[in-house]
Residue frames relative to the residue before (quaternion, step in Angstrom):
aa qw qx qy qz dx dy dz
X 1.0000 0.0000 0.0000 0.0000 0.00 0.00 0.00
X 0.6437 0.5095 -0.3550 0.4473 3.52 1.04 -0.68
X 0.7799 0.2285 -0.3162 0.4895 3.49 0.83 -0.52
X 0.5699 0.4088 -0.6675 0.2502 3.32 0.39 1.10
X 0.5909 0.4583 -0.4641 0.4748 4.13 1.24 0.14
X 0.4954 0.3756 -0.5825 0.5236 3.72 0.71 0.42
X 0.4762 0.5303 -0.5086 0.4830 3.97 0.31 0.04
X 0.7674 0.4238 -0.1881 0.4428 2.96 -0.35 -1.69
X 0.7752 0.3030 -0.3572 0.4238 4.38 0.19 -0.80
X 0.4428 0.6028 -0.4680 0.4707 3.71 1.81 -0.56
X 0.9141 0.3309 0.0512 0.2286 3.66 0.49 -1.18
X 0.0002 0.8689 -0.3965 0.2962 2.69 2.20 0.54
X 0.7680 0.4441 -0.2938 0.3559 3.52 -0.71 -1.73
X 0.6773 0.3025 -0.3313 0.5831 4.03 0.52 -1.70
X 0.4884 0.5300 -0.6160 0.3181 4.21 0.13 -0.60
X 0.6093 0.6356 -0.3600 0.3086 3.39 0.16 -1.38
X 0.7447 0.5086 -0.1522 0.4045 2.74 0.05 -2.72
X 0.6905 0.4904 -0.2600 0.4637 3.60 0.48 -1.40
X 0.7699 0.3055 -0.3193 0.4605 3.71 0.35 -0.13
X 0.6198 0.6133 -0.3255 0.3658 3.23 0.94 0.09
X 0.5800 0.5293 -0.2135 0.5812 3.18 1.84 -0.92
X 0.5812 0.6045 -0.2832 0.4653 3.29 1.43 -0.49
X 0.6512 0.3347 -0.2616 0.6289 3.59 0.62 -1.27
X 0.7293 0.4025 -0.4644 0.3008 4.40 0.31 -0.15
X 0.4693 0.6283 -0.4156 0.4607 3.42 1.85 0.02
X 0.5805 0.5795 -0.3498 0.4526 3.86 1.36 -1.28
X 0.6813 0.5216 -0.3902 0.3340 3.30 0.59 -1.72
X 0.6861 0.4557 -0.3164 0.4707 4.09 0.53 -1.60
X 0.6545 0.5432 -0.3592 0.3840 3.71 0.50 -0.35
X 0.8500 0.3528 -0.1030 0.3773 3.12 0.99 -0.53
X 0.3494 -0.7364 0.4108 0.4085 3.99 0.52 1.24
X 0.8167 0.3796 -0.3990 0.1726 3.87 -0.19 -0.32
X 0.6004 -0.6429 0.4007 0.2561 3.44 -1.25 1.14
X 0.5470 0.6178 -0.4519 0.3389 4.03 1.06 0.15
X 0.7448 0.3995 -0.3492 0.4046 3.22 1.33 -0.56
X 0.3887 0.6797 -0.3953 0.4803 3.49 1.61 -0.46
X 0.8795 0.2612 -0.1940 0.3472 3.67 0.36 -0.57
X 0.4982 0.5121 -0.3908 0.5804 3.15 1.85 0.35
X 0.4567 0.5501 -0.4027 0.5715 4.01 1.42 0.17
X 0.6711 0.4390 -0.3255 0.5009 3.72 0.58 -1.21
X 0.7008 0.4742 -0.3152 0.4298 3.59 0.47 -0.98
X 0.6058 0.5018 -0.3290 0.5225 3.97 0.90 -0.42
X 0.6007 0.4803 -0.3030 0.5627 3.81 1.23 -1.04
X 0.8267 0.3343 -0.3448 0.2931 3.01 -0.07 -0.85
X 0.4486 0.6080 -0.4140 0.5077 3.60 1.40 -0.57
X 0.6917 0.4634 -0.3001 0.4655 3.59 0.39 -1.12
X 0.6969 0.4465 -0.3567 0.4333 3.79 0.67 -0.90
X 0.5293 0.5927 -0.3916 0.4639 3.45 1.31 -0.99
X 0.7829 0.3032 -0.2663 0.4736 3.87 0.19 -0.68
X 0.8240 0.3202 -0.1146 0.4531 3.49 0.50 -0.90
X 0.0425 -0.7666 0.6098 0.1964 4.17 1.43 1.07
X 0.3923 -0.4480 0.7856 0.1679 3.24 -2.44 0.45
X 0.0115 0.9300 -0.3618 0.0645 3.48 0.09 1.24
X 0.2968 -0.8024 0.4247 0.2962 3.66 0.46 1.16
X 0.6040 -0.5123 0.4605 0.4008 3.65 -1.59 0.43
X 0.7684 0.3245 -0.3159 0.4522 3.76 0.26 -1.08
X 0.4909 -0.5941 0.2959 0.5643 4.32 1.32 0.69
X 0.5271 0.5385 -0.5819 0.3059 3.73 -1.92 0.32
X 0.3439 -0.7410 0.5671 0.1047 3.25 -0.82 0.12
X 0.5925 -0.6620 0.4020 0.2215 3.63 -1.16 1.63
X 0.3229 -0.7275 0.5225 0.3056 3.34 -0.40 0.87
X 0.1806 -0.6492 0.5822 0.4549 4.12 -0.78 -0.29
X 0.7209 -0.6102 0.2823 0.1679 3.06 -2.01 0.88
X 0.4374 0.5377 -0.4437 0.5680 3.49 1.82 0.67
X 0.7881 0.3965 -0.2111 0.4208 3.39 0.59 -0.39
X 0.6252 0.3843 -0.3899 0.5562 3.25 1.28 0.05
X 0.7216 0.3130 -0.4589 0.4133 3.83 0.60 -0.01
X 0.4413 0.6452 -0.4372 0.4449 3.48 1.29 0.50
X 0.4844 0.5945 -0.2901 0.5725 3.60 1.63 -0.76
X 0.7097 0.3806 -0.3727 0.4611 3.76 0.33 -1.88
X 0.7382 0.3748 -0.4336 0.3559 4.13 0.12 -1.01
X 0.5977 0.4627 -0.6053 0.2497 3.40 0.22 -0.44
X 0.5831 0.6136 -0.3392 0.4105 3.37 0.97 -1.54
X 0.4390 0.5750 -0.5009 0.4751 3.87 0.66 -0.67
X 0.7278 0.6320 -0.2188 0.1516 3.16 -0.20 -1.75
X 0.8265 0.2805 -0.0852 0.4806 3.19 1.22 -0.84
């Protein structure tokens, strides 16, 4: 048992990563928009703690929120 939580704290980071790609495979598979926004809410928690920081400073928008940006701009 001990060496399966030295696994699990060795491997944290891909655990994560790996379930995330997982739940973004569920999310496109599936037509409704509740789970799409329980994904954004996990990203964005995750972006909130961990910024995607550009080299020249700002921060990466994610790609739900930038084509939310492109339609509004449509709009007008």
């Amino acid at each position: 048992m001990e060496a399966f939580w030295q696994f699990i704290t060795s491997h944290l980071a891909e655990l994560i990563f790996g379930f995330l790609a997982f739940a973004e495979i569920i999310v496109r598979l599936t037509p409704t928009k509740k789970d799409d926004s329980i994904l954004n809410f996990i990203v964005t928690i995750i972006d909130a703690l961990f910024p995607n920081r550009k080299k020249d400073g700002g921060k990466f928008k994610l790609t739900s929120q930038a084509k939310e940006k492109d339609k509004a701009r449509d709009l007008f």
